[in-house]
N, CA and C atoms of all chains as a GROMACS GRO file, in nm:
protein
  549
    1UNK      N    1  -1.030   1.480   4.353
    1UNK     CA    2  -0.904   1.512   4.419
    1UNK      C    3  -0.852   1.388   4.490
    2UNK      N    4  -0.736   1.343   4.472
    2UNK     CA    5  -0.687   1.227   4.532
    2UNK      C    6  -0.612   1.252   4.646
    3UNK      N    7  -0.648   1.232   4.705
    3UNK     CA    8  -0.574   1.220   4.875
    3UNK      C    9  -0.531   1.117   4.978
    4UNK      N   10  -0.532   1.014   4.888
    4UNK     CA   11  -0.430   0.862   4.901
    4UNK      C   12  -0.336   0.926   4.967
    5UNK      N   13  -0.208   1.006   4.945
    5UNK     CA   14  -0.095   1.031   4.988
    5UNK      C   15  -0.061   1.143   5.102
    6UNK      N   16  -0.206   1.191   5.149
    6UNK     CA   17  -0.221   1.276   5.281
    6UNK      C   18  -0.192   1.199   5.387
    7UNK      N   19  -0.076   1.250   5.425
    7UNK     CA   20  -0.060   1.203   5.559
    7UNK      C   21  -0.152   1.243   5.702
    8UNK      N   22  -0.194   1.412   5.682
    8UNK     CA   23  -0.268   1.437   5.782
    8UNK      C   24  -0.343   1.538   5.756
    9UNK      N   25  -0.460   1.574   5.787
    9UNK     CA   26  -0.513   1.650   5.764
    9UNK      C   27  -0.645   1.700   5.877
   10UNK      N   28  -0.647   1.839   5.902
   10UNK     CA   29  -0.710   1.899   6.005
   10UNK      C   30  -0.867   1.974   5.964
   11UNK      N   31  -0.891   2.054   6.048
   11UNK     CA   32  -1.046   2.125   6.022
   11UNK      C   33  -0.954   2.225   5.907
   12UNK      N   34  -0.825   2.269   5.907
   12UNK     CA   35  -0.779   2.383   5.839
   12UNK      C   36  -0.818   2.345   5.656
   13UNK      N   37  -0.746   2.237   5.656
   13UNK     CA   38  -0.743   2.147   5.478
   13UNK      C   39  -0.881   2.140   5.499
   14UNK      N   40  -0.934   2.075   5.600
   14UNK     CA   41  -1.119   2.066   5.545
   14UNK      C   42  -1.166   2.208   5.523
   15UNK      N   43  -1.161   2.321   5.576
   15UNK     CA   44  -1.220   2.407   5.510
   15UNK      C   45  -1.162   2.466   5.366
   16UNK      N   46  -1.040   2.416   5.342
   16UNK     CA   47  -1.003   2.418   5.190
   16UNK      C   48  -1.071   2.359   5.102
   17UNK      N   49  -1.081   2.233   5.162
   17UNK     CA   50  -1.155   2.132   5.048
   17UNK      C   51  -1.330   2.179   5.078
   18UNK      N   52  -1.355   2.247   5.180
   18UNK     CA   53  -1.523   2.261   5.154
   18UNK      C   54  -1.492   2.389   5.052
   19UNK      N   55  -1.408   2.496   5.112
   19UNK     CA   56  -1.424   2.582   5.010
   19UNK      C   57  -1.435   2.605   4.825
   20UNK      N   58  -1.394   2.517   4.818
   20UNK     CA   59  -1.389   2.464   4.692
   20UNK      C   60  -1.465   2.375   4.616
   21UNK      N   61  -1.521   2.319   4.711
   21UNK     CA   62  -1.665   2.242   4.713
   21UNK      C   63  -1.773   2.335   4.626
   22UNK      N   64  -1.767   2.448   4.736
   22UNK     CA   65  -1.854   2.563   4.718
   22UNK      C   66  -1.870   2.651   4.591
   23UNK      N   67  -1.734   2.688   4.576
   23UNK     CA   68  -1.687   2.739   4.443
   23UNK      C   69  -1.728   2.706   4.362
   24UNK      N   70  -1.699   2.513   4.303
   24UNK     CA   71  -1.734   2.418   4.224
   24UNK      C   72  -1.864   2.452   4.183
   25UNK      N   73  -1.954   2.403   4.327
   25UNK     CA   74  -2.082   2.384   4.331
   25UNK      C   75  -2.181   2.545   4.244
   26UNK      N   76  -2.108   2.660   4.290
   26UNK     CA   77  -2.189   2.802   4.175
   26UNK      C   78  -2.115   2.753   4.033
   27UNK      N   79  -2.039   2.695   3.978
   27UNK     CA   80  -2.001   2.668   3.887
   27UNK      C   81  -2.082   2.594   3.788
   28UNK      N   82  -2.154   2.554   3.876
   28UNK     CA   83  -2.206   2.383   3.804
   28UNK      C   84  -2.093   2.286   3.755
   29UNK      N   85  -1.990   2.309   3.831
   29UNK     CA   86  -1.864   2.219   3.830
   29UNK      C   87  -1.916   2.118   3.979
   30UNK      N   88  -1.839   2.049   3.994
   30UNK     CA   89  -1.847   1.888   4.084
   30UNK      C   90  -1.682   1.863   4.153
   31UNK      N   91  -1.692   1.822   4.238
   31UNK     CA   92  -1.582   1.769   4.337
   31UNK      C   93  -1.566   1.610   4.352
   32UNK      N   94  -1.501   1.553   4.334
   32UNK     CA   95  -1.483   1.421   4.462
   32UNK      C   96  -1.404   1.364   4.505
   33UNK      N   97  -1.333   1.304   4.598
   33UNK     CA   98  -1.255   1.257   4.650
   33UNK      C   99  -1.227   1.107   4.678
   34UNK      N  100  -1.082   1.131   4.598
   34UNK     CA  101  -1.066   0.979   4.657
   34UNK      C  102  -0.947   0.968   4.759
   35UNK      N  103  -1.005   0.867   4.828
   35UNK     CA  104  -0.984   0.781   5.015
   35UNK      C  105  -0.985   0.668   5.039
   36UNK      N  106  -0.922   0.566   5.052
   36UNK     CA  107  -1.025   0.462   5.118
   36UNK      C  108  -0.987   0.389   5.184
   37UNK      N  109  -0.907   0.461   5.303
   37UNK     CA  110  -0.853   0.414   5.482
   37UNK      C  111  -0.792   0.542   5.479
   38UNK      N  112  -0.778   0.467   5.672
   38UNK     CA  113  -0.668   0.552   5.753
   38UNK      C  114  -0.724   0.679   5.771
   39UNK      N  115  -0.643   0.799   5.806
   39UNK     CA  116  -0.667   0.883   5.930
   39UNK      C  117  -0.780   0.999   5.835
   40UNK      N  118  -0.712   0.993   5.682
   40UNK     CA  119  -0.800   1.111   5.646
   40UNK      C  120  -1.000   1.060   5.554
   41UNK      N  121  -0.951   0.898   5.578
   41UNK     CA  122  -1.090   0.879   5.576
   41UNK      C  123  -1.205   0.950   5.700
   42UNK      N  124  -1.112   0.915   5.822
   42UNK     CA  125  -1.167   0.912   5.957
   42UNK      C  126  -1.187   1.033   5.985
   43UNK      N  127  -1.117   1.149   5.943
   43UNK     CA  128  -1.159   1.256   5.970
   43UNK      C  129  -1.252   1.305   5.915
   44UNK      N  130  -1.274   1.261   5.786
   44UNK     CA  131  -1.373   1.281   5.671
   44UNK      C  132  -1.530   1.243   5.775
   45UNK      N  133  -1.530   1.132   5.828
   45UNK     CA  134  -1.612   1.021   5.912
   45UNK      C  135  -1.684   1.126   6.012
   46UNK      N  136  -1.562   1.187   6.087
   46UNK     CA  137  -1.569   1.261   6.205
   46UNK      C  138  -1.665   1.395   6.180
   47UNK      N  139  -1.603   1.468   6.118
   47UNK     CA  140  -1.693   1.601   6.060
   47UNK      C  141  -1.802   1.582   5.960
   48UNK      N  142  -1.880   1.404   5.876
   48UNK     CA  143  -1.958   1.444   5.828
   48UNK      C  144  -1.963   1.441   5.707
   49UNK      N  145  -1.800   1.503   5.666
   49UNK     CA  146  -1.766   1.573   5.530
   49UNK      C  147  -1.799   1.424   5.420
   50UNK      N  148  -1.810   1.333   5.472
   50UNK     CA  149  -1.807   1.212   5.372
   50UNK      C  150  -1.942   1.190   5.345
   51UNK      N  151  -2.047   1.314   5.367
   51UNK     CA  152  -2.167   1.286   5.349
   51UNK      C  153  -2.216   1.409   5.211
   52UNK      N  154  -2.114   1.507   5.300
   52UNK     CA  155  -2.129   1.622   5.153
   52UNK      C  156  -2.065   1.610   5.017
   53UNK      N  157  -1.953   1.478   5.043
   53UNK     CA  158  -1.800   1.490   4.955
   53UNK      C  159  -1.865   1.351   4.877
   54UNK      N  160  -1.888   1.373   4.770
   54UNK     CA  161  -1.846   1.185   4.683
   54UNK      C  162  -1.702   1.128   4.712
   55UNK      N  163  -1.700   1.054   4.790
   55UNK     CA  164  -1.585   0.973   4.812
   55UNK      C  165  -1.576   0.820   4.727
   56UNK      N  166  -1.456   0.839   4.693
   56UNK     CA  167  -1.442   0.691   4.616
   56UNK      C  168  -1.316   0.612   4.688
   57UNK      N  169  -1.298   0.527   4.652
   57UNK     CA  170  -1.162   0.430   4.692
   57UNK      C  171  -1.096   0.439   4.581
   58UNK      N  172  -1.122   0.489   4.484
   58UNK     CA  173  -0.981   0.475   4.338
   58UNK      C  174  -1.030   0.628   4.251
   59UNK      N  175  -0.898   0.650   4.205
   59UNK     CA  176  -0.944   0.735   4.094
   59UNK      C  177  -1.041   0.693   4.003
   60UNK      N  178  -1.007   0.540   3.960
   60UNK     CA  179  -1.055   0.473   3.869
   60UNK      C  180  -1.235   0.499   3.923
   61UNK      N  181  -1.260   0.460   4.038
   61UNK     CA  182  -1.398   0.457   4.082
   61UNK      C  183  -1.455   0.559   4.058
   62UNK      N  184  -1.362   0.717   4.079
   62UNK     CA  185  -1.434   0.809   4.103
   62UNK      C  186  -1.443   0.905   3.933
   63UNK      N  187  -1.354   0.866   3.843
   63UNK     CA  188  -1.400   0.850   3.723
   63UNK      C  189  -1.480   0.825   3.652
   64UNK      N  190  -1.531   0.681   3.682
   64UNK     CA  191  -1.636   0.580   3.607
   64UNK      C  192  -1.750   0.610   3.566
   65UNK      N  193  -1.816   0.560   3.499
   65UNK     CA  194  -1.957   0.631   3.505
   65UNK      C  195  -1.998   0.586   3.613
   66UNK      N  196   0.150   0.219   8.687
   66UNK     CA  197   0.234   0.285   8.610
   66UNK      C  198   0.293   0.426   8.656
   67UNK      N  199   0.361   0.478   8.758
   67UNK     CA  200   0.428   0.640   8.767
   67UNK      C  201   0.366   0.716   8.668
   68UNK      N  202   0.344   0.830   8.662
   68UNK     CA  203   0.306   0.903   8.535
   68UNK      C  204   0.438   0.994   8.487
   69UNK      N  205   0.463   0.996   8.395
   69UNK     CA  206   0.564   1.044   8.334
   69UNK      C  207   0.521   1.197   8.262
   70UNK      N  208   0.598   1.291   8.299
   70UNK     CA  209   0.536   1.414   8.253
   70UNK      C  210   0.614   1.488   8.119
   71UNK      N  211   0.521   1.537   8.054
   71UNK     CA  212   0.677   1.593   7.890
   71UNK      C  213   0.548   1.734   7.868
   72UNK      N  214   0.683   1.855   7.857
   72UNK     CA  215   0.616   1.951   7.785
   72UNK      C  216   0.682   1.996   7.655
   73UNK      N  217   0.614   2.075   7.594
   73UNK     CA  218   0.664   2.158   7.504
   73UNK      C  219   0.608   2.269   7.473
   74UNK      N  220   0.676   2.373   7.407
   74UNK     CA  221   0.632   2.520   7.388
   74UNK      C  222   0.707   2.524   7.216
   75UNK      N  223   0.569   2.593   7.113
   75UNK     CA  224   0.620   2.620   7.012
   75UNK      C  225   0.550   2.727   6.979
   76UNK      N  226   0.635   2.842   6.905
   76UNK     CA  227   0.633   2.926   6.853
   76UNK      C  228   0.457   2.944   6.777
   77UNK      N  229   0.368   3.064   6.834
   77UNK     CA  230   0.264   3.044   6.777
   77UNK      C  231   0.218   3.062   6.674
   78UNK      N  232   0.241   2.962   6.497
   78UNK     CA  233   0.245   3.012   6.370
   78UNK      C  234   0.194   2.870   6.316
   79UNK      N  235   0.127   2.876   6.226
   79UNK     CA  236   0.072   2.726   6.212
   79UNK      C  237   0.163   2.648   6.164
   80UNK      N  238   0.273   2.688   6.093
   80UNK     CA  239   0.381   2.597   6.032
   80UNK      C  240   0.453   2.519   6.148
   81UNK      N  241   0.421   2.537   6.298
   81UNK     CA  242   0.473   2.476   6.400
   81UNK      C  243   0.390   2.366   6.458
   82UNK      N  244   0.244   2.365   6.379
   82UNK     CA  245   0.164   2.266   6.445
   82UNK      C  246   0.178   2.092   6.431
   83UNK      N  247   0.310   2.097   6.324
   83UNK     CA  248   0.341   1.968   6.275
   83UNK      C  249   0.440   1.924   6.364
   84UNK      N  250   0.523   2.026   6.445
   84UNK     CA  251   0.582   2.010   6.585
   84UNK      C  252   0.529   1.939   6.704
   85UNK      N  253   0.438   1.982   6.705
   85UNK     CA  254   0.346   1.952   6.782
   85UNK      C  255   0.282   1.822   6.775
   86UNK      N  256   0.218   1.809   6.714
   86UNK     CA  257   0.177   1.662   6.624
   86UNK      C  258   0.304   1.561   6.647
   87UNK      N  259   0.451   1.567   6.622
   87UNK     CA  260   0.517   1.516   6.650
   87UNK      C  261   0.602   1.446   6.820
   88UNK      N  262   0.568   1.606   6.880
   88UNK     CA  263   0.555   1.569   7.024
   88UNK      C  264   0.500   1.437   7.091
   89UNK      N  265   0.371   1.486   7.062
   89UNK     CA  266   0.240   1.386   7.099
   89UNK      C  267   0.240   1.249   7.055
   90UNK      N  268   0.274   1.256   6.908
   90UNK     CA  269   0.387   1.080   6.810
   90UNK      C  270   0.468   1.027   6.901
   91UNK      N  271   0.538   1.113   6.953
   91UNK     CA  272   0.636   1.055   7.014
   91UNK      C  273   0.636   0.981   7.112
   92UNK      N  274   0.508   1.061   7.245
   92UNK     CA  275   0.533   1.012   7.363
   92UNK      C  276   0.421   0.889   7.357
   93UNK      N  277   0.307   0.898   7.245
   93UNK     CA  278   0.220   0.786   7.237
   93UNK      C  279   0.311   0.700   7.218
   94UNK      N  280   0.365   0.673   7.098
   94UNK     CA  281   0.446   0.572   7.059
   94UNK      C  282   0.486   0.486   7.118
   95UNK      N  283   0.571   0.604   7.283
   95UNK     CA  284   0.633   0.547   7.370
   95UNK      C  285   0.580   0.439   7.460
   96UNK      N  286   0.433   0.471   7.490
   96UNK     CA  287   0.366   0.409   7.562
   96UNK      C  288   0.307   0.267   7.419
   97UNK      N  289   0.337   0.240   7.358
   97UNK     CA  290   0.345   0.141   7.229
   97UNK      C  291   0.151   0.181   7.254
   98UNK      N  292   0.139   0.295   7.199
   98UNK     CA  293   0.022   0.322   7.159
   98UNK      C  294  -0.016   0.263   6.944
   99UNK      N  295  -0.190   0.239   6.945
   99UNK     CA  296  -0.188   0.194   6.823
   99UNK      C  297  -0.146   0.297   6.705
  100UNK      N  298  -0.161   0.311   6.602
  100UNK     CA  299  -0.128   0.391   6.506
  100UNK      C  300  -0.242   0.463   6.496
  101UNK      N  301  -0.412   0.415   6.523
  101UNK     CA  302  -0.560   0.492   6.522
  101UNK      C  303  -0.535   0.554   6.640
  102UNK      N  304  -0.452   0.495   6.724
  102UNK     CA  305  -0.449   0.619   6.864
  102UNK      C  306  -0.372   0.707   6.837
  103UNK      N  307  -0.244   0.715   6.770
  103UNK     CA  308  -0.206   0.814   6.741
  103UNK      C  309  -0.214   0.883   6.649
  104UNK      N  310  -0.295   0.873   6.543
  104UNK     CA  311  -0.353   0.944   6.441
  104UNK      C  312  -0.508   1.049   6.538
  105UNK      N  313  -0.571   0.933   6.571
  105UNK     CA  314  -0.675   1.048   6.659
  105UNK      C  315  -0.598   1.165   6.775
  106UNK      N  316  -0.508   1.099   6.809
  106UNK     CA  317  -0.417   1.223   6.897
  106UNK      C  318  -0.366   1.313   6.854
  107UNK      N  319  -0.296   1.266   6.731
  107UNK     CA  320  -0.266   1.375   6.653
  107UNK      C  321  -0.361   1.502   6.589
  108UNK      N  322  -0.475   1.464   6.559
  108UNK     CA  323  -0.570   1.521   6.519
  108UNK      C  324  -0.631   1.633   6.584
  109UNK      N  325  -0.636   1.593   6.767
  109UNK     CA  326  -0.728   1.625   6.880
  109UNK      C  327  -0.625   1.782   6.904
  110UNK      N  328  -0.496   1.731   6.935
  110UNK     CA  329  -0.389   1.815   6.929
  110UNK      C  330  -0.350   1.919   6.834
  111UNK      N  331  -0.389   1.867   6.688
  111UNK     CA  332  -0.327   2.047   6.625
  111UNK      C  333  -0.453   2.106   6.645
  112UNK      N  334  -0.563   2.054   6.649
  112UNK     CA  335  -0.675   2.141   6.607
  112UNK      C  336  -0.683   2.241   6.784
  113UNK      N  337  -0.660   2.150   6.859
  113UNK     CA  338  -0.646   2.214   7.001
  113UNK      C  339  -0.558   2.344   7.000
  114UNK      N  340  -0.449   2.326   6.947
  114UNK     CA  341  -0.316   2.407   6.921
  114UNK      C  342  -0.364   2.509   6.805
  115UNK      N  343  -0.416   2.481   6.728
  115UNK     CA  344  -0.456   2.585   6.658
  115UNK      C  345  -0.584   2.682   6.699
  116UNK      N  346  -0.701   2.654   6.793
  116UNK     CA  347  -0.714   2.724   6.896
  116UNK      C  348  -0.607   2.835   6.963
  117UNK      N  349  -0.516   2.784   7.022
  117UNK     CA  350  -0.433   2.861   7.134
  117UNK      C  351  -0.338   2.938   7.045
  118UNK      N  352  -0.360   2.940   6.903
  118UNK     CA  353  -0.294   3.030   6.847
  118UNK      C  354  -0.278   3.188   6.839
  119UNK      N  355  -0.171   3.217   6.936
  119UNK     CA  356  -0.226   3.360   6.962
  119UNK      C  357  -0.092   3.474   6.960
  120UNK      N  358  -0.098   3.554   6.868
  120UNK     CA  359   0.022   3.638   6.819
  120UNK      C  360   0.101   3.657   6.993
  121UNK      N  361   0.220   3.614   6.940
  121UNK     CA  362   0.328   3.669   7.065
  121UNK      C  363   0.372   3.640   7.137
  122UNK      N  364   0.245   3.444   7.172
  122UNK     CA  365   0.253   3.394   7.293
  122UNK      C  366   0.261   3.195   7.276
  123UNK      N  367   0.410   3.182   7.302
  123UNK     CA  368   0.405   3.024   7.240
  123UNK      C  369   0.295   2.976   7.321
  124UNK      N  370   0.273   2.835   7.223
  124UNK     CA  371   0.195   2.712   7.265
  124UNK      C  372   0.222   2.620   7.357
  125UNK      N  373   0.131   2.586   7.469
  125UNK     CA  374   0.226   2.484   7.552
  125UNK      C  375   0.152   2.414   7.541
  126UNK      N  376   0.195   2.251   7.540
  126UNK     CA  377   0.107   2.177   7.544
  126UNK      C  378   0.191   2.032   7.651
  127UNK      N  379   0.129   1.993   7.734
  127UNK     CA  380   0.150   1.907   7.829
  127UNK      C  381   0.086   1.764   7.794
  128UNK      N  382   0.191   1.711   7.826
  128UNK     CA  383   0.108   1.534   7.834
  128UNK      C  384   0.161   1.458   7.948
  129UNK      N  385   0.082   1.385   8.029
  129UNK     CA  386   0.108   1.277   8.115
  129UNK      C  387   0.072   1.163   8.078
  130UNK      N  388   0.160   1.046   8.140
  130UNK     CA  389   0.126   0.939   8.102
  130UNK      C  390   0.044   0.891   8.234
  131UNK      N  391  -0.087   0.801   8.186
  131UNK     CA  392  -0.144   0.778   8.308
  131UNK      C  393  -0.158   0.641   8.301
  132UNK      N  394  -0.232   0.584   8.382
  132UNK     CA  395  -0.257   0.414   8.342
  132UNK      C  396  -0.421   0.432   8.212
  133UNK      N  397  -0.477   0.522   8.218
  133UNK     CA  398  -0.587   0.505   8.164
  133UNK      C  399  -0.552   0.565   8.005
  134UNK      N  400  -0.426   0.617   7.986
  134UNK     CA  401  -0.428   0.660   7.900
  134UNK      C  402  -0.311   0.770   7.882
  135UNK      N  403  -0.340   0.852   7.760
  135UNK     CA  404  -0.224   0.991   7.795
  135UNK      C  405  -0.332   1.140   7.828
  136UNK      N  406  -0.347   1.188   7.921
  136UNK     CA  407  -0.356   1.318   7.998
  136UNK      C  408  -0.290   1.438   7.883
  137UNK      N  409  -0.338   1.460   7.815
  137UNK     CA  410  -0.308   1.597   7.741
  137UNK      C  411  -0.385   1.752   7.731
  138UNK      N  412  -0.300   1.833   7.768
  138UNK     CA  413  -0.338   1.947   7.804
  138UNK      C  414  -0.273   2.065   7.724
  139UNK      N  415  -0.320   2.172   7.667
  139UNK     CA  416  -0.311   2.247   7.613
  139UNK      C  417  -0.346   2.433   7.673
  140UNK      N  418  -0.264   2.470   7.666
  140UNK     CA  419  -0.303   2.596   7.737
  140UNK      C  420  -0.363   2.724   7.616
  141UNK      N  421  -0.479   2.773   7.661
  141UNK     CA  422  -0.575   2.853   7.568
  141UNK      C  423  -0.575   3.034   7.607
  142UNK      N  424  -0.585   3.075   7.554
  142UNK     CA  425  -0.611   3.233   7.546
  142UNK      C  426  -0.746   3.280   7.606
  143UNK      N  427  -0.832   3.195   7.514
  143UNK     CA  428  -0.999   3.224   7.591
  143UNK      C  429  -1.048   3.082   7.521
  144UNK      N  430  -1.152   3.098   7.591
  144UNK     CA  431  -1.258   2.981   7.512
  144UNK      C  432  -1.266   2.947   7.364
  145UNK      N  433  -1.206   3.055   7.289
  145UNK     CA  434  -1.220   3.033   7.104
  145UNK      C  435  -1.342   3.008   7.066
  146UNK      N  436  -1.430   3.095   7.092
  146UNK     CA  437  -1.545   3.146   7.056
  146UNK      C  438  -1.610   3.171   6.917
  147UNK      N  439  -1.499   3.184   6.848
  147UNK     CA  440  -1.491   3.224   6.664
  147UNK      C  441  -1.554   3.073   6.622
  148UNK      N  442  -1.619   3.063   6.503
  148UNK     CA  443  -1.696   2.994   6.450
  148UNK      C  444  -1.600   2.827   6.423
  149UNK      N  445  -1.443   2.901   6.360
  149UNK     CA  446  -1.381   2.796   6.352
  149UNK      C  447  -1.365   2.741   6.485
  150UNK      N  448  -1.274   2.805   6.574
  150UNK     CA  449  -1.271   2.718   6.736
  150UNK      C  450  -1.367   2.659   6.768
  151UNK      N  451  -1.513   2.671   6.764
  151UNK     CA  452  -1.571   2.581   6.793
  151UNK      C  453  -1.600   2.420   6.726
  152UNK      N  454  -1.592   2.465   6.582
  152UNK     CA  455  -1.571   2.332   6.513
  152UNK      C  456  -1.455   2.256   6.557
  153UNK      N  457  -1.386   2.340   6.592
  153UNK     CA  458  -1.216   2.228   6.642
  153UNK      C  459  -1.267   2.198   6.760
  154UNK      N  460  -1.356   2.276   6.846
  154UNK     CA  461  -1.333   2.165   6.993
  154UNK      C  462  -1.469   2.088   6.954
  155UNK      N  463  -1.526   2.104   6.858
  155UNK     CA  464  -1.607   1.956   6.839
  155UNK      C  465  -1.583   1.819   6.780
  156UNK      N  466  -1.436   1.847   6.670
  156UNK     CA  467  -1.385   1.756   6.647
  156UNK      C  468  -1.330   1.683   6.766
  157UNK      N  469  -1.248   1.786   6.874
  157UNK     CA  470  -1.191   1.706   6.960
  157UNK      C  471  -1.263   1.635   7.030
  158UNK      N  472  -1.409   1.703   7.075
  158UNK     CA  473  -1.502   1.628   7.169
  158UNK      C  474  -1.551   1.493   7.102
  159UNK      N  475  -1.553   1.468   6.980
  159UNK     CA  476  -1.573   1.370   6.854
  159UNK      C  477  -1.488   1.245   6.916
  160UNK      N  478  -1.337   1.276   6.893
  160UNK     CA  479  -1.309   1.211   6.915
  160UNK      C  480  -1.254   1.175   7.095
  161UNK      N  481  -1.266   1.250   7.148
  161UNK     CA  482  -1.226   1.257   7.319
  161UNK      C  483  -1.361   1.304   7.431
  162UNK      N  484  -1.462   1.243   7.413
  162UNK     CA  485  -1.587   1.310   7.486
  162UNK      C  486  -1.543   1.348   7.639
  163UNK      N  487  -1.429   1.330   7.700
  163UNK     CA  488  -1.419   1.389   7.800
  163UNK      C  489  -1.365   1.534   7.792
  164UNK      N  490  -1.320   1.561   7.705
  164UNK     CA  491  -1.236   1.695   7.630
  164UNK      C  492  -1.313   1.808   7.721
  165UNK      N  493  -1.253   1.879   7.818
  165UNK     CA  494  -1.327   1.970   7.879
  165UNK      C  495  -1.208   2.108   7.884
  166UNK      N  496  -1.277   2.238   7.887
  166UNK     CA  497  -1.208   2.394   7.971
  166UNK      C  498  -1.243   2.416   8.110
  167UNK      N  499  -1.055   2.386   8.166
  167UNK     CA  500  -1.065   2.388   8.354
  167UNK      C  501  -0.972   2.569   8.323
  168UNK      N  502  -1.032   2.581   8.432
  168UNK     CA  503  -0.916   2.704   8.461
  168UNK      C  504  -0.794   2.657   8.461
  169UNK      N  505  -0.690   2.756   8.416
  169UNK     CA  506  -0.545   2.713   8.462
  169UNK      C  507  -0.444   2.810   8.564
  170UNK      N  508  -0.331   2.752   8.620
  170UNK     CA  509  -0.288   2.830   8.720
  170UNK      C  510  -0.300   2.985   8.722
  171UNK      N  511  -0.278   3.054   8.617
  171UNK     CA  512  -0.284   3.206   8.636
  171UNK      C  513  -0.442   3.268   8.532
  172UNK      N  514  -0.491   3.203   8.588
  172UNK     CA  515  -0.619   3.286   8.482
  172UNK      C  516  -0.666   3.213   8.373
  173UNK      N  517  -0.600   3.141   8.308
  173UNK     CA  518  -0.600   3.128   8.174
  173UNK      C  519  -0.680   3.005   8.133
  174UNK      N  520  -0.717   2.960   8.047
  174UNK     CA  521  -0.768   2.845   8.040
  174UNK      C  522  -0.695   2.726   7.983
  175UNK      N  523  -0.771   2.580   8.006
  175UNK     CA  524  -0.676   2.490   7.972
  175UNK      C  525  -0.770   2.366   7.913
  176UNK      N  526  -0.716   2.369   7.783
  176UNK     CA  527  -0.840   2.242   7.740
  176UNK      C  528  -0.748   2.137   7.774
  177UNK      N  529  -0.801   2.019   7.813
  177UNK     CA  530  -0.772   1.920   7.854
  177UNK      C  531  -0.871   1.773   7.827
  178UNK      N  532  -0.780   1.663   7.789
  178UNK     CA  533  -0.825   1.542   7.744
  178UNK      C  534  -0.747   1.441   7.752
  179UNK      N  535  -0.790   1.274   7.851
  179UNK     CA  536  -0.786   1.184   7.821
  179UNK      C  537  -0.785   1.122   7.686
  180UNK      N  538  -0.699   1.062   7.648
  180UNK     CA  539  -0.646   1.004   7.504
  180UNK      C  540  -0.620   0.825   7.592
  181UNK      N  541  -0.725   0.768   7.559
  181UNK     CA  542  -0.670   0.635   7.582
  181UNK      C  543  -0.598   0.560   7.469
  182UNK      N  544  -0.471   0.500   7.542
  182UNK     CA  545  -0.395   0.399   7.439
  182UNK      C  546  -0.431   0.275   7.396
  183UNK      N  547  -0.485   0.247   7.346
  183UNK     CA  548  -0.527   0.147   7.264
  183UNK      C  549  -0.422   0.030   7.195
   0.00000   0.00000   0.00000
């Protein structure tokens, strides 16, 4: 999921994006996110979530093998 | 520095919390706060505000300007005890470790936090 163009984002969108995490995860489907500055890295930072979430800096990264 | 005082009251519905957020833009700004200060303010603030979300009864939220910083205060219903409220006042404490609940004039409670400008 690319989120380059989030301007802001709260605990509300994070429990969207965990929820779906979750979903994914009984799926044997996968999530990840790409970030790489500014406020919604930091929030990511703040709650943690950048420990549960594969975060990349590019689509390209989070593509790749 | 005088402290300069600004309130506002918005309608309690989450589509108003970007109001809010904007408030707080504003008066940081004023004080030529950084853009990480006002992104963490912004942050500290809806999640605060979305706490005090409570059918019937707008949101107030107060800011002073101080020398140490901006003084922001938010007026609460109860403590927000629900699983989410507590994650929001841990984000806020995350980023504002002074972030504390004082009583407020009529009963009610009032989270409140130092936001230094940076």
């Amino acid at each position: 999921m690319d989120l380059e163009d989030v301007g802001f984002i709260d605990s509300s969108g994070l429990g969207v994006l965990v929820q779906g995490k979750k979903q994914l995860d009984e799926a044997d489907g996968e999530i990840a996110l790409v970030v790489h500055d500014g406020p919604t890295l930091r929030v990511l930072a703040i709650t943690g979530l950048d420990k549960v979430f594969r975060v990349h800096a590019s689509v390209e990264d989070a593509l790749g093998p | 520095m005088s402290a300069n005082r600004f309130r506002v009251e918005i309608p309690p519905h989450p589509e108003y919390l970007g109001t809010a957020r904007a408030f707080v833009s504003a008066v940081a700004r004023g004080v030529e706060a950084s853009e990480e200060s006002v992104a963490d303010l912004n942050l500290a603030v809806s999640e605060a505000c979305a706490i005090a979300l409570s059918p019937g009864e707008p949101v107030r939220i107060r800011v002073s300007t101080l020398e140490a910083g901006l003084e922001v205060a938010v007026d609460l219903r109860d403590a927000g005890n629900e699983t989410d409220d507590v994650e929001r006042r841990d984000i806020i404490t995350s980023l504002f470790p002074d972030a504390a609940l004082v009583p407020g004039a009529d009963g009610s409670l009032v989270l409140t936090f130092v936001a230094p400008m940076g």
